[in-house]
C-alpha positions as CSV (number, residue, x, y, z in Angstrom):
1,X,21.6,-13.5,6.7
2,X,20.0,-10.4,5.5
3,X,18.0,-8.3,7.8
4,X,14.0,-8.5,7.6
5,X,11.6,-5.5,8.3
6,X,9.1,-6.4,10.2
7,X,5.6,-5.0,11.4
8,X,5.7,-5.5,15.4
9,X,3.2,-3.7,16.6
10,X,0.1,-1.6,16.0
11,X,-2.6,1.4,17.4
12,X,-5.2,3.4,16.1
13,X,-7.3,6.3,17.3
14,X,-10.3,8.2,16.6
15,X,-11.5,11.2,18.5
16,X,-14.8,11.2,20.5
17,X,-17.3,13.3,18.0
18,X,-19.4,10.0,16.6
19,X,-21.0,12.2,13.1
20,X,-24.0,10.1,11.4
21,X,-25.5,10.2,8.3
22,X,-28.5,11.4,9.9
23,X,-26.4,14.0,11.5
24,X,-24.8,15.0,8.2
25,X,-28.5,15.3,6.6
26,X,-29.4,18.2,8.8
27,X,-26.9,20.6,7.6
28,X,-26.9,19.7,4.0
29,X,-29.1,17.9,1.6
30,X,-28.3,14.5,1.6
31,X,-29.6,11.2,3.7
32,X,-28.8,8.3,4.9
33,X,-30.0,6.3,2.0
34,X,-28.3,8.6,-0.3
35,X,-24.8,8.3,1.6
36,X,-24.7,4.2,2.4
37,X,-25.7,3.3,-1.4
38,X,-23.0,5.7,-2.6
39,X,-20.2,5.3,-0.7
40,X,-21.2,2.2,2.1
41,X,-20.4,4.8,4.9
42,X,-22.9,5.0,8.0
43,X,-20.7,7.2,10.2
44,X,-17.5,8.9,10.9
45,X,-15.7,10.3,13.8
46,X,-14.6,14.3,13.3
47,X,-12.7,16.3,15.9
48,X,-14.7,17.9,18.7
49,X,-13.9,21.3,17.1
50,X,-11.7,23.3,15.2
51,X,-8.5,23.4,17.2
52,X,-8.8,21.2,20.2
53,X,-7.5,18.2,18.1
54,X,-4.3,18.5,15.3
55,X,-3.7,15.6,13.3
56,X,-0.2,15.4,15.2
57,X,-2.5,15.1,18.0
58,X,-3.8,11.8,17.1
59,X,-0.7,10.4,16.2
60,X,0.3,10.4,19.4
61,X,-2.8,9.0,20.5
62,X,-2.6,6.0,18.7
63,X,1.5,5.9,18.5
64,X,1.1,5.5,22.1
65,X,-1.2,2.5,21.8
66,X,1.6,1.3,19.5
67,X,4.0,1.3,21.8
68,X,2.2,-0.5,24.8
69,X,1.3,-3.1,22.7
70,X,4.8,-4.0,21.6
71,X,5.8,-3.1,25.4
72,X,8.5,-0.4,24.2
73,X,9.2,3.0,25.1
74,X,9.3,6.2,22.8
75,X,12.9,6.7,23.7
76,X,13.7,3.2,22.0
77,X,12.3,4.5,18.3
78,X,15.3,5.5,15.9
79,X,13.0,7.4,13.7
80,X,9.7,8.6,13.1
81,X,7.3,9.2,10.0
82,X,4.2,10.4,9.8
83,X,2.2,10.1,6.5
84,X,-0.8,12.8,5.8
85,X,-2.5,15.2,3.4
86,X,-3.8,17.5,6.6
87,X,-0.9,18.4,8.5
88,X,-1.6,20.5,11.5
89,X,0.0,23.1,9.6
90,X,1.8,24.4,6.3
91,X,4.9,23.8,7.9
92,X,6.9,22.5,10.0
93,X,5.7,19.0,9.6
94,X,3.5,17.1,12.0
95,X,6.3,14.4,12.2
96,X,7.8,16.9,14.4
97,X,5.0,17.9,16.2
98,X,4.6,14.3,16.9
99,X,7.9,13.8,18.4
100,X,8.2,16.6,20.6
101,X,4.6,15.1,21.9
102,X,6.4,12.0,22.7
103,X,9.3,13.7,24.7
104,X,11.6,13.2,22.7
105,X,15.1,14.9,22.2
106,X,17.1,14.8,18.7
107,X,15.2,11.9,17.3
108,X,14.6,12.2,13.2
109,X,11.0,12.4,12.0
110,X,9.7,13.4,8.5
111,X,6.8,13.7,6.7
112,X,5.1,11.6,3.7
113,X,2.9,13.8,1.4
114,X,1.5,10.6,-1.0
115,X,-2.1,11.3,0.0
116,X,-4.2,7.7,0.7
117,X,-1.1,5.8,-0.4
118,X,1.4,7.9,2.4
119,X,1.2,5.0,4.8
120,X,2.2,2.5,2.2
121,X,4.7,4.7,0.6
122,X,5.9,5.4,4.5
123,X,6.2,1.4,5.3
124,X,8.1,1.0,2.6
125,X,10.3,4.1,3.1
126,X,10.9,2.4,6.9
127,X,11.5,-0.7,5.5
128,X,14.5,0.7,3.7
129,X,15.7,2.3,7.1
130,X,15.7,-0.7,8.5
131,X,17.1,-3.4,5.8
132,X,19.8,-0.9,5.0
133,X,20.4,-1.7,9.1
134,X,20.7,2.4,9.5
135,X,17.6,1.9,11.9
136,X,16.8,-0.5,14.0
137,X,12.9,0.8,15.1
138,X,10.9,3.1,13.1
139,X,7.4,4.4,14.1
140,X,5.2,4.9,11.0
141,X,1.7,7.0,12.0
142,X,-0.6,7.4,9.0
143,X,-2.5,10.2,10.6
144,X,-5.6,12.9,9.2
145,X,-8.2,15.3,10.5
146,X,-9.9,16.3,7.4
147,X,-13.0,17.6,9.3
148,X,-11.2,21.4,9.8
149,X,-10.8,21.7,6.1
150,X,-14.0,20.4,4.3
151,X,-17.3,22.1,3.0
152,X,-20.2,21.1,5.2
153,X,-23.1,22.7,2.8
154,X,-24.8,21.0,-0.2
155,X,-22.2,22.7,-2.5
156,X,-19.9,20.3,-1.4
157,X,-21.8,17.3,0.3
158,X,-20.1,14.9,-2.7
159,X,-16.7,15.1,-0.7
160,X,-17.8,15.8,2.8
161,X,-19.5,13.1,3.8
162,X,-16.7,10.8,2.3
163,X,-14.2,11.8,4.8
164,X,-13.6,11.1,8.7
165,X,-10.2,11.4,11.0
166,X,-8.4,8.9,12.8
167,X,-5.1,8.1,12.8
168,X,-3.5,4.5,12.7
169,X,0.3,3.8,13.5
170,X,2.4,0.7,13.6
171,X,5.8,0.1,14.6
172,X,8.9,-1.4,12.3
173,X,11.8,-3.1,12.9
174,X,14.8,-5.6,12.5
175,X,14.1,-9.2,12.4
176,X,16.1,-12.4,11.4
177,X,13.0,-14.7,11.3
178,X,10.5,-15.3,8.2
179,X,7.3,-14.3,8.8
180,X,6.7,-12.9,11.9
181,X,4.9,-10.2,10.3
182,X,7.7,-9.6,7.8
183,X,7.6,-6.7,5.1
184,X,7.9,-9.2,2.3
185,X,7.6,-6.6,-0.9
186,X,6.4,-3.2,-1.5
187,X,5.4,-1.3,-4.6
188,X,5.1,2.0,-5.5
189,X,3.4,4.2,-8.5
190,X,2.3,7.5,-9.0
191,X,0.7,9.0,-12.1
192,X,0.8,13.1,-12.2
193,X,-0.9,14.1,-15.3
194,X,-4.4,13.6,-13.4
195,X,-3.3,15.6,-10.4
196,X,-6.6,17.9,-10.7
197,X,-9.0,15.2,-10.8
198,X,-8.6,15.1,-7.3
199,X,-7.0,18.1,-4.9
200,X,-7.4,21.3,-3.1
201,X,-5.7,24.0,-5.8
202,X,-5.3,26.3,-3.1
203,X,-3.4,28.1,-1.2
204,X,0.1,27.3,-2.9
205,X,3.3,28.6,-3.5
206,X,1.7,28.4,-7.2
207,X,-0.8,30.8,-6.3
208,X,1.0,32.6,-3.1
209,X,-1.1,34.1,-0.2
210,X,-4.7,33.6,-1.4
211,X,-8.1,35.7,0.0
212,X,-10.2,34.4,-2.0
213,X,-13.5,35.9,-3.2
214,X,-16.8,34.4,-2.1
215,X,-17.2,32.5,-5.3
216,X,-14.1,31.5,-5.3
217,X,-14.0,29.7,-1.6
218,X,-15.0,26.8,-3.0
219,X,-11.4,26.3,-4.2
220,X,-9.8,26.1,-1.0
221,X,-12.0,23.1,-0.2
222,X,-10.9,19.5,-1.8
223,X,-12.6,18.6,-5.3
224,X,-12.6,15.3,-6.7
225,X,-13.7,14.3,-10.2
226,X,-15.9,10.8,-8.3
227,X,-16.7,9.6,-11.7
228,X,-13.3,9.7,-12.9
229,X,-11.5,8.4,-9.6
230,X,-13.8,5.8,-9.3
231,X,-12.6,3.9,-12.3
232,X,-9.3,4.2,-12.0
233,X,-8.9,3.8,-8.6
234,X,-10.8,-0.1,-9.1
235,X,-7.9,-0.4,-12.0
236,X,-5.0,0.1,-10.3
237,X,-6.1,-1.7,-7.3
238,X,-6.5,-4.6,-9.2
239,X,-3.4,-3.9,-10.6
240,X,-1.9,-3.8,-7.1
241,X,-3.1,-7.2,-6.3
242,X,-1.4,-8.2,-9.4
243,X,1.6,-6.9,-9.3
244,X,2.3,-8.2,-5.4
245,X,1.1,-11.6,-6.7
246,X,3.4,-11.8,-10.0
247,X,6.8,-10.4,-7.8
248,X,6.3,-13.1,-5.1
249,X,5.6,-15.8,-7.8
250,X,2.1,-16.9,-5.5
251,X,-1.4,-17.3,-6.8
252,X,-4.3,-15.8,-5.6
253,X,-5.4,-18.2,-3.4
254,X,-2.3,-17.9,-1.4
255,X,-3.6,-14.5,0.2
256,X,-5.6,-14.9,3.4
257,X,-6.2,-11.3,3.7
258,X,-7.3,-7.9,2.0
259,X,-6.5,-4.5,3.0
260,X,-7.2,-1.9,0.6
261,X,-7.5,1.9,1.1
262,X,-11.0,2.6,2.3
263,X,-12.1,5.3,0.1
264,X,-15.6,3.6,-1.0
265,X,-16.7,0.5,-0.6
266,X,-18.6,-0.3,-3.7
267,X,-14.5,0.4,-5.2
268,X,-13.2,-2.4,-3.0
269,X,-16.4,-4.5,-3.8
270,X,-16.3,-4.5,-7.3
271,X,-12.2,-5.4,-7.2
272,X,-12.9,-8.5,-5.7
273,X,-15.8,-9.4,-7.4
274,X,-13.5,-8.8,-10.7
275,X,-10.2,-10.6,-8.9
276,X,-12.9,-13.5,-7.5
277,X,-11.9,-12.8,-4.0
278,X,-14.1,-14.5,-1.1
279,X,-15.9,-11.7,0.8
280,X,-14.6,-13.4,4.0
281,X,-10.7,-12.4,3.1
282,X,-11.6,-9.0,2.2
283,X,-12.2,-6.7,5.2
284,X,-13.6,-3.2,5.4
285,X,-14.4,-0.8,8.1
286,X,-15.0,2.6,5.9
287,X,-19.1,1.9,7.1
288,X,-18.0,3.0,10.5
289,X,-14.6,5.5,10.1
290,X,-15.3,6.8,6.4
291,X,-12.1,8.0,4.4
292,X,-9.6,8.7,6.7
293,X,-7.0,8.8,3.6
294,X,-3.8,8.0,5.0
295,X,-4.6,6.7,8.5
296,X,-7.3,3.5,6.6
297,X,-5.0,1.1,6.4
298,X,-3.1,1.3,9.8
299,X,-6.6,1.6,11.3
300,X,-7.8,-1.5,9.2
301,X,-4.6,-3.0,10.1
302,X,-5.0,-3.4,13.7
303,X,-8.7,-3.9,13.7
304,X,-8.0,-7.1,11.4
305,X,-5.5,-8.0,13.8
306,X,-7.0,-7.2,17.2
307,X,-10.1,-9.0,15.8
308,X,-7.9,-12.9,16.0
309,X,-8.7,-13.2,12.1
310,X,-4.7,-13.4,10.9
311,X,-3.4,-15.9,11.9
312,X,0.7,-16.7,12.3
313,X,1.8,-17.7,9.0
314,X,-0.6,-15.9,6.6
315,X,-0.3,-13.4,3.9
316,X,-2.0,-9.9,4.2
317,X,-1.8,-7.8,0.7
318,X,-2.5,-4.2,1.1
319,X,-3.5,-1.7,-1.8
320,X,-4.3,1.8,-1.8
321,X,-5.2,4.5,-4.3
322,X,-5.0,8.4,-4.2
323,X,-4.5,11.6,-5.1
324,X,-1.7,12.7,-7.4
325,X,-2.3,10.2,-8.5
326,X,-0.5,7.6,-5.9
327,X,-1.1,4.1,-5.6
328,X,0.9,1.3,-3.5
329,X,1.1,-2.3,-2.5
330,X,2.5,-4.3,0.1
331,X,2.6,-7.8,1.1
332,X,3.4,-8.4,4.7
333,X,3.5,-12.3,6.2
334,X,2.0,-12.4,9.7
């Protein structure tokens, strides 16, 4: 019998600094209002301050939650991946920093750079390890802290008060059984001619060491084209749903639950108006975390979960949407 992938356990984290949109409307000018009919975002979580908390650092946080719940230690992990677009530096990655962390000797870890589709490009890369039977246990941490690197003034209030940090991590692994929260199909795309509708151009080995000049500091900080990456991120997210419904051969009203990437929730909204999907089997919790890019859907993941709403048996399809432009789908049976 061919070996399975599946999910077997998850964890999530946030650090302690609740930020609201009250909070956000005192350094810049913006409100509350302004932010919720926008984006649907109330509040975020940011790192206490600049330093005390690395992205690596809450990987661990919630790969340890991870690993109580499936009641393993980190010595029984084969390999380790993190997935970000803020690693805690340029290099080496924070995959690494996240094993050493977790007292670990010689085990393999690497790092995904897919932006808000990494942890869905990273499940499936696991998957691989795993149904090749080169790896019997992966950890996958989707994992960001984007509140070091983002421009708290009015200049740049359109992108700031999008994005929180968190970090969400599950654990993946053999399995001879259906189901059981089986990896049943992954799919991945990426379209690069629209790269600088949404990035940070610099620093980069394009540019080299960069000082840049004060009119120029607005560069170093992310842009994103909202307009732009607003339509087609609700395009290929419907086109995610599609694709994982046509591969497994299942109508729509086969899937009990969906994940997408929470970027903004008037994007996941209108999908599901446009796919006709009940508002009960699409869940959301960007109104309380924001974007936290690659760490949403691990974090969405185990909320769903923890929350009794899948139930053994059902289908969960995930879809995400990002810079580069990336987008991914998975359907996993629970």
């Amino acid at each position: 019998m061919k070996t399975k992938a599946r999910i077997s356990a998850t964890g999530m984290y946030v650090p302690t600094k609740l930020v609201t949109n009250d909070d956000l409307s005192k350094i810049m000018d913006t409100s509350d209002e302004w932010i919720k009919q926008r984006s649907g975002i109330e509040t975020r979580y940011h790192v206490p301050e600049i330093g005390v908390q690395g992205t690596s650092d809450l990987a661990f946080e919630s790969s340890k939650m991870a690993l109580k719940n499936r009641g393993i230690d980190a010595q029984d992990l084969d390999l380790i991946i993190v997935a970000t677009l803020s690693p805690d530096h340029q290099f080496p990655g924070s995959a690494a920093l996240l094993q050493a962390k977790l007292g670990l000797d010689t085990t393999p870890s690497m790092d995904i750079r897919c932006q808000c589709s990494g942890f869905l490009y990273a499940l499936n890369v696991a998957k691989l390890f795993v149904t090749s039977e080169q790896y019997k246990r992966v950890l996958v941490v989707g994992s960001e802290v984007h509140s070091s690197n983002l421009d708290f003034t009015t200049r740049g209030r359109d992108v700031a008060v999008l994005f929180g940090d968190g970090a969400g991590a599950v654990i993946v692994e053999a399995s001879d059984e259906p189901g059981n929260g089986e990896i049943v199909s992954n799919h991945l795309h990426s379209q690069g001619q629209f790269h600088d509708k949404l990035w940070i151009e610099k620093p980069g080995s394009k540019n080299g060491t960069y000082f840049p000049s004060e009119d120029e500091f607005v560069r170093n900080y992310p842009y994103m084209d909202g307009r732009f990456v607003f339509k087609h991120a609700v395009v290929r997210l419907k086109e995610c749903v599609e694709e994982v419904l046509e591969h497994n051969k299942m109508p729509i009203g086969e899937i009990d639950h969906f994940l997408f990437h929470q970027a903004n929730l008037r994007i996941n909204e209108m999908v599901a108006k446009i796919l006709e999907i009940p508002s009960d089997k699409c869940h959301n919790n960007i109104q309380k975390y924001g974007n936290c890019s690659a760490a949403a859907i691990p974090m969405l993941m185990h909320e769903t979960i923890e929350s009794g709403k899948v139930k053994k048996g059902q289908f969960m399809c995930l879809g995400a949407f990002g810079a580069g432009f990336t987008w991914a789908s998975a359907l996993i049976r629970w």
